[in-house]
PALUM-29704 format. One record per residue: residue in three letters; x, y, z of N, C-alpha, C in turn. Coordinates in pm, whole numbers, padded with zeros to 5 digits, always signed. Atoms other than C-alpha are relative to their C-alpha. Layout:
# residues N
ALAXYZXYZXYZ ...
//
This chain:
# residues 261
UNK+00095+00097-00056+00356+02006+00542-00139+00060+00002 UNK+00118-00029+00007-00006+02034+00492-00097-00099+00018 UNK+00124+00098-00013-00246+01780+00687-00099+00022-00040 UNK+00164-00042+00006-00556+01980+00646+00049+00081-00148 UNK-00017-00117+00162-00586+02086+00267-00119+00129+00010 UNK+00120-00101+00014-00936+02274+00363-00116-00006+00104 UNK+00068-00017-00113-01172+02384+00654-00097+00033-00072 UNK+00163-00054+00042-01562+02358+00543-00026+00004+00160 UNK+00057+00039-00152-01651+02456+00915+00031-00075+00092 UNK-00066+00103-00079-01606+02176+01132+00057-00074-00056 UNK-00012+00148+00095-01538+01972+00842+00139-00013-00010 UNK-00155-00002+00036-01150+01922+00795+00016-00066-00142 UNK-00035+00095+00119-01041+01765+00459+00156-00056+00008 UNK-00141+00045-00025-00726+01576+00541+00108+00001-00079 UNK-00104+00054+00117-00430+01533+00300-00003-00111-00022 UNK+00004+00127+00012-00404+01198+00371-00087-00108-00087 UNK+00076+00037+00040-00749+01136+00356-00040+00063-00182 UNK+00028-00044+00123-00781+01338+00012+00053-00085-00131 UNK-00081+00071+00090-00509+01121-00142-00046-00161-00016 UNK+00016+00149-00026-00627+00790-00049-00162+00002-00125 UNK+00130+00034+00038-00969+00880-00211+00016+00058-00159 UNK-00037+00005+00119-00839+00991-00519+00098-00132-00067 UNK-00069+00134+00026-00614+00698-00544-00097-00112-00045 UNK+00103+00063+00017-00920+00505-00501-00068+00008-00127 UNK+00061-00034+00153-01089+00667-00817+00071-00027-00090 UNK-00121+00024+00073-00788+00654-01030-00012-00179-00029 UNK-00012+00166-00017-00770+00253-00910-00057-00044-00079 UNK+00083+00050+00077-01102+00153-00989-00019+00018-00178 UNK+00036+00017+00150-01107+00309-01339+00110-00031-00061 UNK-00131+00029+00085-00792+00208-01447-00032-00168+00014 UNK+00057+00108+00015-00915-00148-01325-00098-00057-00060 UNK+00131+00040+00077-01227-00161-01485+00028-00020-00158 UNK-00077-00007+00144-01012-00095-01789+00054-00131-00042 UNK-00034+00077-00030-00816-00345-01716-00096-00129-00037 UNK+00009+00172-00008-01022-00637-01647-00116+00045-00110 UNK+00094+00027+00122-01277-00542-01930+00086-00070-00095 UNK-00066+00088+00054-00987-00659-02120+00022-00156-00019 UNK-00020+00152-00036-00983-00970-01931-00172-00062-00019 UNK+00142+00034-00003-01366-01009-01986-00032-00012+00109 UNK+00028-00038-00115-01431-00882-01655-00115+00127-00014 UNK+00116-00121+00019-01779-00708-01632+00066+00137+00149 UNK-00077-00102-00089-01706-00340-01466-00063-00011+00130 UNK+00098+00026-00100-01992-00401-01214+00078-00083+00140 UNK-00083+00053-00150-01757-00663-01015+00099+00119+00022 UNK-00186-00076-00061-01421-00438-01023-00109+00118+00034 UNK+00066-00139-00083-01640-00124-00894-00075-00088+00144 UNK+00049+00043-00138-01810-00394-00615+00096-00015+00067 UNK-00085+00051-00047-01535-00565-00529+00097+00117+00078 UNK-00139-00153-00055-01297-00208-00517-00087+00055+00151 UNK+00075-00022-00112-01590-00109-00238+00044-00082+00112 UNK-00006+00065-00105-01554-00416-00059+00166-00016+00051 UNK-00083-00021-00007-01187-00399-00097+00049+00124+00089 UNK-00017-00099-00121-01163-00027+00077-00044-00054+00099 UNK+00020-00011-00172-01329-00111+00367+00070-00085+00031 UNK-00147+00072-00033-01115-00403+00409+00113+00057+00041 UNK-00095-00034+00003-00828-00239+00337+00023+00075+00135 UNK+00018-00133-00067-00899+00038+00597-00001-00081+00123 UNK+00038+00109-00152-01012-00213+00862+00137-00068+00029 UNK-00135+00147-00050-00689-00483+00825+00121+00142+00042 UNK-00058-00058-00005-00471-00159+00740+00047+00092+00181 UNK-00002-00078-00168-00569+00022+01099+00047-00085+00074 UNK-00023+00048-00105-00569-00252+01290+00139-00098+00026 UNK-00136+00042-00001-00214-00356+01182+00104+00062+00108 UNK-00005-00129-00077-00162+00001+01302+00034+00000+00139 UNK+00042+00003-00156-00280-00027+01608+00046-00090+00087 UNK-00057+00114-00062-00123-00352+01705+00146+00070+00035 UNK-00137-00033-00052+00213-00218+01646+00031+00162+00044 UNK-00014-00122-00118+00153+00089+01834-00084+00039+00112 UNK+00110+00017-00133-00040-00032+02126+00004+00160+00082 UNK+00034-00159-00142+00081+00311+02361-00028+00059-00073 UNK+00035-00167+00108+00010+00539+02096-00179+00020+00068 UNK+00117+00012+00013-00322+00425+02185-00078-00005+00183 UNK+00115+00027-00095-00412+00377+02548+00044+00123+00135 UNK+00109-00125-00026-00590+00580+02734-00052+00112-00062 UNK+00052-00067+00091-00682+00728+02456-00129-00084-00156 UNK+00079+00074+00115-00935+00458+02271-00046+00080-00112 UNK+00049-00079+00121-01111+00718+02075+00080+00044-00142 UNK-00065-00017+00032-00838+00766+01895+00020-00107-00149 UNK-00023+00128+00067-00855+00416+01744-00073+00058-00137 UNK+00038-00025+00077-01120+00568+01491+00010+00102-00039 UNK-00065-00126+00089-00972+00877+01394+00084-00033-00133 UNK-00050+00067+00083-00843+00705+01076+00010+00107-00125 UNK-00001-00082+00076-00917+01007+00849+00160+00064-00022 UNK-00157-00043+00020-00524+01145+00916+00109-00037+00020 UNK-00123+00074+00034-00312+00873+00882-00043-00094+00107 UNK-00032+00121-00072-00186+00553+01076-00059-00089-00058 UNK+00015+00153+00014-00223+00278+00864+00119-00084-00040 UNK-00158+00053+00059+00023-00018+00781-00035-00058-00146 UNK+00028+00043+00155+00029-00111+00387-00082-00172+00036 UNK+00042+00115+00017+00053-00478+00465-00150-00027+00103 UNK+00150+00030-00069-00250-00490+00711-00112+00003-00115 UNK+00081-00006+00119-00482-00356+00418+00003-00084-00084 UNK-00028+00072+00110-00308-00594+00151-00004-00095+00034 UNK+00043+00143-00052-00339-00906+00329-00181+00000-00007 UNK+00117+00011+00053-00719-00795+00365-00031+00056-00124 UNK+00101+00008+00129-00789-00694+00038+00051-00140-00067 UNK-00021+00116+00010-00633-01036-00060-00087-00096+00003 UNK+00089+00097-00043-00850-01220+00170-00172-00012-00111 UNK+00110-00022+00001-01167-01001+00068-00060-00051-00138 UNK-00051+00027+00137-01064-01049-00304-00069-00145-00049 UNK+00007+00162+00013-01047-01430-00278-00133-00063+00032 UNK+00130-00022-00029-01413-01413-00116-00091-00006-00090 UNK+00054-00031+00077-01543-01259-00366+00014-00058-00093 UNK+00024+00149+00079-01453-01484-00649-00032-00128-00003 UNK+00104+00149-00018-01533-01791-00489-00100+00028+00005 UNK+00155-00016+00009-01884-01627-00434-00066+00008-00122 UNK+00061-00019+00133-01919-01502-00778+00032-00076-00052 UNK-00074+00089+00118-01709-01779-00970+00061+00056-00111 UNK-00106-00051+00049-01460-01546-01075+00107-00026-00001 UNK-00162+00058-00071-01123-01617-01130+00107+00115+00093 UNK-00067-00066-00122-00910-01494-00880+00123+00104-00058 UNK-00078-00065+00063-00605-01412-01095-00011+00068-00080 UNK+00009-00142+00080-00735-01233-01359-00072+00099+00034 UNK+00026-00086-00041-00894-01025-01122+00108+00084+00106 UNK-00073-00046-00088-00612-00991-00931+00118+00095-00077 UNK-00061-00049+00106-00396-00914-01244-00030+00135-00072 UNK+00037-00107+00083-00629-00637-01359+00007+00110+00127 UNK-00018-00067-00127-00584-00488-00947+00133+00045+00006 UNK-00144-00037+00020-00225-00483-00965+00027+00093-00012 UNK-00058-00124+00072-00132-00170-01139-00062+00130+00080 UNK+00045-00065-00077-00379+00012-00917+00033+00018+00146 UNK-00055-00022-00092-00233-00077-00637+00127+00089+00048 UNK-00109-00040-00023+00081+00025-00693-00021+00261-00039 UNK+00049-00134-00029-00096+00383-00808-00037+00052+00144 UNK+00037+00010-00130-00226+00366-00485+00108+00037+00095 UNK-00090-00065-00042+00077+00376-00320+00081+00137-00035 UNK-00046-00143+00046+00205+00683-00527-00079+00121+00082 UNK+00076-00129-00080-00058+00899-00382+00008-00039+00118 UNK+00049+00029-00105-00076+00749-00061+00145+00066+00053 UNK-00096-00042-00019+00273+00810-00015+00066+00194+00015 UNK+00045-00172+00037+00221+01215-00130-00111-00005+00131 UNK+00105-00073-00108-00050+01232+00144+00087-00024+00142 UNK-00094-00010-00141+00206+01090+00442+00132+00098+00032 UNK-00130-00130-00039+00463+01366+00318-00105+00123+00053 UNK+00051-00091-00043+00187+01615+00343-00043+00006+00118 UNK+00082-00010-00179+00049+01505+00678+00091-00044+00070 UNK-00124-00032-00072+00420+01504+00781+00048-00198+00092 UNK+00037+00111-00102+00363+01081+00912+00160-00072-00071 UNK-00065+00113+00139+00612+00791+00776+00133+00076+00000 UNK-00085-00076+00021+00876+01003+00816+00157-00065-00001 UNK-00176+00053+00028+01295+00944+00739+00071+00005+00106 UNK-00128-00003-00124+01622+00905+00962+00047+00122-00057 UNK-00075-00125+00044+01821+01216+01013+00131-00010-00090 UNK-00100+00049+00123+02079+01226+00708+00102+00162-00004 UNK-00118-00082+00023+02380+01488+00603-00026+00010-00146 UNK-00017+00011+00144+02313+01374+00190-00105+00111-00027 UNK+00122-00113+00031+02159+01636-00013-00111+00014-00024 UNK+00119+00064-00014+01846+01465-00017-00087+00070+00141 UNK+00017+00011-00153+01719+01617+00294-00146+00099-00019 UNK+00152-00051-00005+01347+01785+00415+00023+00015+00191 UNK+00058-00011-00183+01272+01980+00752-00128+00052+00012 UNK+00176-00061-00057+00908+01978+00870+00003+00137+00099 UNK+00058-00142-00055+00762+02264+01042-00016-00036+00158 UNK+00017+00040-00147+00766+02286+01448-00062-00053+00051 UNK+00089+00128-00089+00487+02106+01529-00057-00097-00039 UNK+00038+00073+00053+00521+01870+01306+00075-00167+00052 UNK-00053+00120-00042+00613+01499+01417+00157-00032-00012 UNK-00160+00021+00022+00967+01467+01246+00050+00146+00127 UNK-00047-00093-00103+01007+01786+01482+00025-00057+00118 UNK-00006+00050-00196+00899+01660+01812+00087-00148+00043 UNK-00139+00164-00003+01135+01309+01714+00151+00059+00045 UNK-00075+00026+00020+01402+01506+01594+00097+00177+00064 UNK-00029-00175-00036+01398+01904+01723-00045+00058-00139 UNK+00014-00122+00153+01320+02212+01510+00135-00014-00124 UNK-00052-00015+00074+01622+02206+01310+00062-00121-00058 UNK-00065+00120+00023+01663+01837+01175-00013-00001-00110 UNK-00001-00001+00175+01732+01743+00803-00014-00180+00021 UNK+00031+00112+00022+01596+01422+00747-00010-00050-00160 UNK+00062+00035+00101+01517+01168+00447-00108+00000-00046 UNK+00151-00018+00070+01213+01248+00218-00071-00124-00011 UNK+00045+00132+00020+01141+00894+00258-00120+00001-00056 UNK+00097-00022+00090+00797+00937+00143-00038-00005-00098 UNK-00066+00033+00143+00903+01042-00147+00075-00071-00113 UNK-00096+00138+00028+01147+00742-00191-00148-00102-00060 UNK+00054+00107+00031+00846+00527-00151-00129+00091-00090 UNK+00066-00035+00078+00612+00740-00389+00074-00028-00130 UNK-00098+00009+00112+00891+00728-00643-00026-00184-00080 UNK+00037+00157-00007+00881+00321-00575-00111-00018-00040 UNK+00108+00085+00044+00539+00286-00661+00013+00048-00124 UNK+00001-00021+00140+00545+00444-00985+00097-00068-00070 UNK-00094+00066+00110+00861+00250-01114-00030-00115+00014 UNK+00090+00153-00008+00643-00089-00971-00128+00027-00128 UNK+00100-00034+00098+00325+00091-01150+00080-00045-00196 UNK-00057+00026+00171+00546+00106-01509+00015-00164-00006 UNK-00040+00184+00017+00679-00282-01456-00128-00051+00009 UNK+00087+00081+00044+00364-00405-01425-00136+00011-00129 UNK+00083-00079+00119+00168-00178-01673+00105-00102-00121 UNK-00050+00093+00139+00442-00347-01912-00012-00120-00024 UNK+00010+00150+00028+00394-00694-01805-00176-00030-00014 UNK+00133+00064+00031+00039-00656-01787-00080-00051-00190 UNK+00021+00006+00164+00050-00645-02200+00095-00112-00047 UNK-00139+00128+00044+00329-00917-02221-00015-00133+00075 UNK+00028+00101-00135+00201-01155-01913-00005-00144-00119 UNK+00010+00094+00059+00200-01522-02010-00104-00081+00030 UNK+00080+00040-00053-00049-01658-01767-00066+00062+00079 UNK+00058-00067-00093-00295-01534-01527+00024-00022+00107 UNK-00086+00029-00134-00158-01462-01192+00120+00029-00017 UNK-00150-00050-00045+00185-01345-01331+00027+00181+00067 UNK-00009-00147-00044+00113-00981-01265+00002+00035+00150 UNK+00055-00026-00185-00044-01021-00903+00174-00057+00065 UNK-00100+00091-00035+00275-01280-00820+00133+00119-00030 UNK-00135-00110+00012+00557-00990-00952-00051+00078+00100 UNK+00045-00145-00109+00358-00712-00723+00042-00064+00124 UNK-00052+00032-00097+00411-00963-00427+00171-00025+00033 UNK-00191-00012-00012+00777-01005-00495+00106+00129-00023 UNK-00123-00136+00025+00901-00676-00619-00082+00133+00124 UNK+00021-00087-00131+00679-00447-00320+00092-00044+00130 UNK-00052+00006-00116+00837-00613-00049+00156+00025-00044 UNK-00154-00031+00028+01212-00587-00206-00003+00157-00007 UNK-00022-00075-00015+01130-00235-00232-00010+00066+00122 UNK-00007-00100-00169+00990-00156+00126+00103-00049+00041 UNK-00145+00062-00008+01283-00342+00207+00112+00149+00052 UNK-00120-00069+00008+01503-00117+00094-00046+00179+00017 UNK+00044-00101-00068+01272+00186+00202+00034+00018+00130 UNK+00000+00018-00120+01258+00076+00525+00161+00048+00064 UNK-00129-00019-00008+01661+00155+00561-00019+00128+00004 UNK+00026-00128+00043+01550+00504+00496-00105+00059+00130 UNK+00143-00022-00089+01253+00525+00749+00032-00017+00133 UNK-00028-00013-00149+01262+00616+01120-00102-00112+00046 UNK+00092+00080-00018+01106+00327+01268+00075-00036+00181 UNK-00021+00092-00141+01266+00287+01658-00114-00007+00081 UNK+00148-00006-00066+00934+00367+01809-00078-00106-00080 UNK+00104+00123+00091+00782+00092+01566+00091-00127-00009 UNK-00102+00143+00038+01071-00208+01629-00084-00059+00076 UNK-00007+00118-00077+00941-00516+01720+00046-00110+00046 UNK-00137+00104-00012+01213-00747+01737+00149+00054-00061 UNK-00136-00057+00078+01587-00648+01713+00004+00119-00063 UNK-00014-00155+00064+01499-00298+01613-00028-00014-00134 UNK+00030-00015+00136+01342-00414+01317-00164+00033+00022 UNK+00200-00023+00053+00929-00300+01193-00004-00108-00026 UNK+00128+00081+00013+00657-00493+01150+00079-00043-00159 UNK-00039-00004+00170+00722-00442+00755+00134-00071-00014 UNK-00092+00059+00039+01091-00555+00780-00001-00140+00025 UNK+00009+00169-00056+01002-00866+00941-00057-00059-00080 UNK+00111+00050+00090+00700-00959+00700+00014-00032-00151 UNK-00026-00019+00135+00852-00848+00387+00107-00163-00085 UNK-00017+00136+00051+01046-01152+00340-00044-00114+00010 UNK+00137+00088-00047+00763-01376+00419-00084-00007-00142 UNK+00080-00037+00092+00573-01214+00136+00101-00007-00123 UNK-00048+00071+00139+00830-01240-00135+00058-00104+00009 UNK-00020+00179-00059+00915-01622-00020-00123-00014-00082 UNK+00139+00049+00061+00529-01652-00092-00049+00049-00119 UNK+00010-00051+00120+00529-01475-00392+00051-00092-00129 UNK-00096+00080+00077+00792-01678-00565-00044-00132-00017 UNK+00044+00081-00031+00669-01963-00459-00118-00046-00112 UNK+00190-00035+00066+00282-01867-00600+00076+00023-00102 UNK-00010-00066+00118+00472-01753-00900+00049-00147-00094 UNK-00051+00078+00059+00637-02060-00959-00109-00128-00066 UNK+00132+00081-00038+00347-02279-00879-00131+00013-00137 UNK+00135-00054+00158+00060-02083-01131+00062-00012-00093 UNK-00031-00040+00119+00325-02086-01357-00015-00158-00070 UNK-00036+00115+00053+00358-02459-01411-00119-00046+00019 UNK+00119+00054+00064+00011-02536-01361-00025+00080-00114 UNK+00069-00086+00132-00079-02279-01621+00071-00090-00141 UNK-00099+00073+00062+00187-02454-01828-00072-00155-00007 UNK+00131+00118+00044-00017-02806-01799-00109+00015-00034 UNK+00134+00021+00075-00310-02726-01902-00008+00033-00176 UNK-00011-00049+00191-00203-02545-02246+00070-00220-00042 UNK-00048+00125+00084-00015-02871-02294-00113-00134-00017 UNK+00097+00109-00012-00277-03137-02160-00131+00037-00088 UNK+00131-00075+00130-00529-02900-02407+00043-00111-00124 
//
């Protein structure tokens, strides 16, 4: 476990935070790639990716923070310590969604083929993001027996859950693994897609089937909000309902207009 990759002085450099901001770089130029394809000038996907982080960061925390009200009080200050973890995926992805949809109605962009050329970055996104919550020890697994197993260091969180000598799931790693085999599926459909909007519409249906089946893996009793389930287990079938839905929907308008052409 390694939260702090490097001490400039007071300065800390987080893991977390190191990963998220390389993710970020990675994103944008792999998007810009992307939607130049789609005849997308790079100028929006580098604005938009701006207005998108802070979003993300803002919905992401304060997802956070909802579903861990005591973590938090009497301790407000705390709320903006955001540099070493505590965010929830879907908080961020609902706002970059929103911020997304904003932004093309302002510019008179289309929504889907900007959302289509975001896709693949996202799911990069999670790869590293996932690598920075093993290093800053957060996000952590249920205690397991399979040979799959990882013990943090004494004063590291899975410790103080589970004692010094617990063998837990690398979950982390589960869901770093997960984004890269989402990253390949949509890298392939993004060259095979039929309409615009099928790429964004698979990311909403195949992320939540995988936190899904993360979530089975992930210590979450301190984070149940109903029935001992997370935030995430509750939501996730919400979001691929609405995925399917949106998928079915763009698909058959897209489908009238080639014909009514």
């Amino acid at each position: 476990m390694h939260p702090v990759i490097y001490n400039f002085g007071p300065v800390a450099i987080h893991s977390y935070g190191l990963m998220l901001g390389i993710a970020f770089i990675i994103g944008i130029l792999l998007a810009v790639k992307l939607g130049q394809k789609n005849g997308i000038e790079p100028d929006h996907i580098v604005n938009l990716g701006i207005f998108i982080l802070i979003a993300a960061v803002i919905g992401s925390r304060a997802f956070y923070i909802i579903e861990n009200l005591d973590e938090f009080k009497g301790e407000l200050s705390q709320i903006f310590k955001f540099w070493s973890g505590g965010f929830v995926f879907y908080g961020g992805f609902i706002a970059a969604i929103l911020i997304s949809y904003l932004y093309c109605y302002k510019t008179k962009i289309s929504f889907f083929i900007i959302a289509d050329s975001m896709s693949p970055s996202i799911a990069i996104g999670l790869v590293l993001a996932r690598i920075g919550c093993f290093l800053g020890g957060c996000c952590f697994g249920k205690p397991t027996n399979c040979f799959l197993t990882v013990t943090f260091p004494p004063n590291s969180p899975p410790a103080y859950a589970f004692g010094p000598d617990h063998h837990i799931h690398p979950v982390q790693l589960y869901g770093s693994v997960a984004g890269l085999i989402l990253f390949i599926i949509l890298i392939w459909l993004t060259k095979r897609k039929k309409f615009n909007g099928q790429v964004f519409w698979v990311l909403l249906i195949l992320y939540p089937i995988l936190r899904i089946i993360l979530e089975s893996f992930r210590e979450h009793v301190d984070r149940a909000l109903f029935l001992g389930f997370s935030f995430s287990q509750l939501i996730s079938p919400l979001i691929i309902l609405a995925g399917i839905m949106g998928y079915i929907f763009t698909q058959k308008k897209s489908s009238k207009k080639i014909y009514n052409f």
